[in-house]
C-alpha positions as a Python dict, from the first residue, in 0.01 Angstrom:
ca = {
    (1, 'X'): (0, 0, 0),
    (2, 'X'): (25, -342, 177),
    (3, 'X'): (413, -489, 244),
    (4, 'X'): (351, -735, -20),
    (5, 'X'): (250, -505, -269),
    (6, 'X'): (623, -289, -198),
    (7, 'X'): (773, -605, -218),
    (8, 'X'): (679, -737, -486),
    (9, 'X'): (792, -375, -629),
    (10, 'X'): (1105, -396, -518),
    (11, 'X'): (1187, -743, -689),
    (12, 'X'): (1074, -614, -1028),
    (13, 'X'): (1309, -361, -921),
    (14, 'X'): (1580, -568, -849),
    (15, 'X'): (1508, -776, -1192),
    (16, 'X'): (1541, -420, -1367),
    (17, 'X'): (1839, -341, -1246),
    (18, 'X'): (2013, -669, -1319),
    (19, 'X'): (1845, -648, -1658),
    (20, 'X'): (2018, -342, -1753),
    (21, 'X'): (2354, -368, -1567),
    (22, 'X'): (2352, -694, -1816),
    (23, 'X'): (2300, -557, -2112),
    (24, 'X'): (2593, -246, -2030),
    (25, 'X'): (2843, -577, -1869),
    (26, 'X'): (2762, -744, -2234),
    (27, 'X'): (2952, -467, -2393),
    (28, 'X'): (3190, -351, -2167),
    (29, 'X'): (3287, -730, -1960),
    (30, 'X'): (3461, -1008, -2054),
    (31, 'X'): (3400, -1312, -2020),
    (32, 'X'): (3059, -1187, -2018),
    (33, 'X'): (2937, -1560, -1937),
    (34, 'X'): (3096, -1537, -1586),
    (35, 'X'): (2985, -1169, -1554),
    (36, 'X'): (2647, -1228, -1625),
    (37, 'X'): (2632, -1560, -1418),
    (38, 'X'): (2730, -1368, -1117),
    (39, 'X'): (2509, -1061, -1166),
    (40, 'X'): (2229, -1333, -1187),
    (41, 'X'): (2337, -1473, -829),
    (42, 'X'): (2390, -1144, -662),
    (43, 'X'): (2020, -1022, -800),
    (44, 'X'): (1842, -1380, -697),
    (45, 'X'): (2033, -1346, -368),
    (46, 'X'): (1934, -969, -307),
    (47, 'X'): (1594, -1147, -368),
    (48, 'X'): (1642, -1352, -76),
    (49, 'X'): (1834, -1065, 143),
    (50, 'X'): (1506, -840, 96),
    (51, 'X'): (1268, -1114, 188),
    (52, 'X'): (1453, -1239, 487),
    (53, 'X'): (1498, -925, 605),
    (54, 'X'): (1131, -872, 601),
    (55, 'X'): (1050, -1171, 701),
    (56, 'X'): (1296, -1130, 1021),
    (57, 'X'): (1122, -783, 1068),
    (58, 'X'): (784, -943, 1057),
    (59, 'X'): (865, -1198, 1338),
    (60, 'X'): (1061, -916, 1522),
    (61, 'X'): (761, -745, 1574),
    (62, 'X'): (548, -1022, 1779),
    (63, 'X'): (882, -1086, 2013),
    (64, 'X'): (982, -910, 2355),
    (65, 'X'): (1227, -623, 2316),
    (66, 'X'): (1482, -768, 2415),
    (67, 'X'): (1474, -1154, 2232),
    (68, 'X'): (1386, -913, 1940),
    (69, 'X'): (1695, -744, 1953),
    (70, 'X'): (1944, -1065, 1971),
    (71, 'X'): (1685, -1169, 1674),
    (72, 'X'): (1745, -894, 1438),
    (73, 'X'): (2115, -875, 1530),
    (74, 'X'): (2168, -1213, 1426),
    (75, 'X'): (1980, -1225, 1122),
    (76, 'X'): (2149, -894, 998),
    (77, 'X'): (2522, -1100, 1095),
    (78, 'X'): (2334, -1389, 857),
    (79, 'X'): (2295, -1114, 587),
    (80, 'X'): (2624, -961, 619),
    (81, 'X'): (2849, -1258, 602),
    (82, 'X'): (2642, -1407, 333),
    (83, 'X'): (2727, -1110, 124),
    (84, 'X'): (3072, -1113, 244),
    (85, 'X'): (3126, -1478, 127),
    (86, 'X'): (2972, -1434, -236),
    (87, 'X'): (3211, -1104, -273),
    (88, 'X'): (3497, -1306, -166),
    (89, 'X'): (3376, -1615, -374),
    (90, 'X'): (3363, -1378, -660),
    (91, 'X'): (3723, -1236, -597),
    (92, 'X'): (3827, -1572, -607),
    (93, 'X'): (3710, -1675, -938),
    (94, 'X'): (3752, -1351, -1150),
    (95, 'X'): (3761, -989, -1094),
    (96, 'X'): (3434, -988, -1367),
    (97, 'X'): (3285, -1224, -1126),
    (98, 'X'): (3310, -1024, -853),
    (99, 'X'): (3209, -720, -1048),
    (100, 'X'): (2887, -906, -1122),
    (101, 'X'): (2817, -1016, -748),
    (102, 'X'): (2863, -696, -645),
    (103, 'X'): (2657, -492, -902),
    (104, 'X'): (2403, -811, -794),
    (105, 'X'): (2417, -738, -461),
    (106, 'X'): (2354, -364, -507),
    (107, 'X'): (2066, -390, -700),
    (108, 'X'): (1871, -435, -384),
    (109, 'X'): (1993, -61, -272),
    (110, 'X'): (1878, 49, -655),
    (111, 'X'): (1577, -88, -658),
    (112, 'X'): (1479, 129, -326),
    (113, 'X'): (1560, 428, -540),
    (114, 'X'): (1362, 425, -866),
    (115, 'X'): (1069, 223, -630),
    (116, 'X'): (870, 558, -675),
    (117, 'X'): (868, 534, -1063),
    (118, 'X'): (793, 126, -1056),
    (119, 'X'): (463, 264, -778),
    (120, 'X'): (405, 566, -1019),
    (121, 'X'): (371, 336, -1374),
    (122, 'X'): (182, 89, -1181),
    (123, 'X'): (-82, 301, -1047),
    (124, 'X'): (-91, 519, -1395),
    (125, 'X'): (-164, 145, -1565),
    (126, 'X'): (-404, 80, -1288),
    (127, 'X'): (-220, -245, -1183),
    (128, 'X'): (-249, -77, -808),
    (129, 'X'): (-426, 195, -663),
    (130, 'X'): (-330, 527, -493),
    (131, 'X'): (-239, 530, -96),
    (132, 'X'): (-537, 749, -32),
    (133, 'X'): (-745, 569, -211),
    (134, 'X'): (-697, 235, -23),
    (135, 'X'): (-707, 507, 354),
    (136, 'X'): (-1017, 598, 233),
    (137, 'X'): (-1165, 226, 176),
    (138, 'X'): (-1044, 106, 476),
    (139, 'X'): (-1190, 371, 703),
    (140, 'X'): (-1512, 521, 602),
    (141, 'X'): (-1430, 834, 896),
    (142, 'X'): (-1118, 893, 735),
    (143, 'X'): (-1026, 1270, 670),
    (144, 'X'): (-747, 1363, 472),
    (145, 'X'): (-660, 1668, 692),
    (146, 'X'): (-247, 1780, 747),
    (147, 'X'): (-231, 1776, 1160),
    (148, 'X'): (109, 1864, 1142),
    (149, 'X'): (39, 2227, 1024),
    (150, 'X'): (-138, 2256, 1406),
    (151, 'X'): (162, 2128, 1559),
    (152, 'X'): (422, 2335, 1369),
    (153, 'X'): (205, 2666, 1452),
    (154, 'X'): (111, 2630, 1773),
    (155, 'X'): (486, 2628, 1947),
    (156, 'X'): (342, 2631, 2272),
    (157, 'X'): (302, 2311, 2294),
    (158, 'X'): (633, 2183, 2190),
    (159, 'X'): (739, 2396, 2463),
    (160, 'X'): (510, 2188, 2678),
    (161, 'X'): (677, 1865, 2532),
    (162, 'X'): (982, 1968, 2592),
    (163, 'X'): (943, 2039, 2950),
    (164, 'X'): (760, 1754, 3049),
    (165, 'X'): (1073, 1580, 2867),
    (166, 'X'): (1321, 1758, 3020),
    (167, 'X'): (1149, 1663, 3359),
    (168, 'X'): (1144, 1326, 3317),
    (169, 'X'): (1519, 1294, 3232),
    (170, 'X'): (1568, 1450, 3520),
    (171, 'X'): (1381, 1230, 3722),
    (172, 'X'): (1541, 918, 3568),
    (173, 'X'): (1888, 1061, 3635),
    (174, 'X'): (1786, 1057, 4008),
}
């Protein structure tokens, strides 16, 4: 599965999740105007927060280590005081707005977890196609043997990996 493919599964995701936490805030919060006005921002911003951080990721990836580094950290400050300053917006107006930001905000973090059933009734519908399936298009020599088993049995040579670790710690400690 391509990046835009998991992203695109993690927004309906995300819209799930808002979708539902709405219709349980409809019962339970009140005023459920500003409640469900501030889910809505915190999901369309945890939109944003998953694409930027992919985007930043992307771009990350083409840079030196080290510009990458001062890149990433200060996209992820970006991130965090953004959600910082609609949790404190949403203090500020109403403790249901706040509720709804944050319940927004998390949907991002939800969406990660019931990804596997959005990938699962996708592929059973035949809107996408299985992992191995697009492995096996892509590279006609592909073989879907486990080389891990070979590794895990043979603990000779993680001995052998270990040493020649070991000696090079060594030698940068010199």
């Amino acid at each position: 599965m391509n990046s835009r493919e998991l992203l695109r599964q993690l927004y309906i995701g995300i819209g799930i999740t808002v979708l539902l936490f709405a219709l349980v805030g409809a019962i339970f919060m009140r005023p459920i105007w500003l409640y469900e006005a501030a889910l809505f921002v915190g999901g369309v911003c945890s939109c944003f927060l998953l694409y930027h951080t992919y985007d930043c990721l992307d771009r990350a990836l083409d840079m030196q280590a080290k510009s990458a580094r001062a890149f990433i950290t200060l996209r992820v400050l970006f991130r965090l005081v953004l959600r910082a300053g609609l949790l404190i917006l949403g203090i500020l107006i109403d403790w249901s707005a706040f509720v709804g930001v944050a319940i927004g905000l998390m949907s991002m973090k939800i969406s990660a977890f019931i990804n596997p059933i959005i990938k699962k009734y996708r592929i059973a519908k035949g809107i996408i196609s299985d992992d191995s399936t697009n492995r096996e298009r892509s590279n006609p020599d592909f073989e879907d043997s486990d080389e891990s088993d070979e590794f895990e049995e043979d603990g000779d040579d993680m001995d052998e990996i270990d040493r020649v670790v070991d000696t090079l710690d060594i030698e940068n400690n010199k």
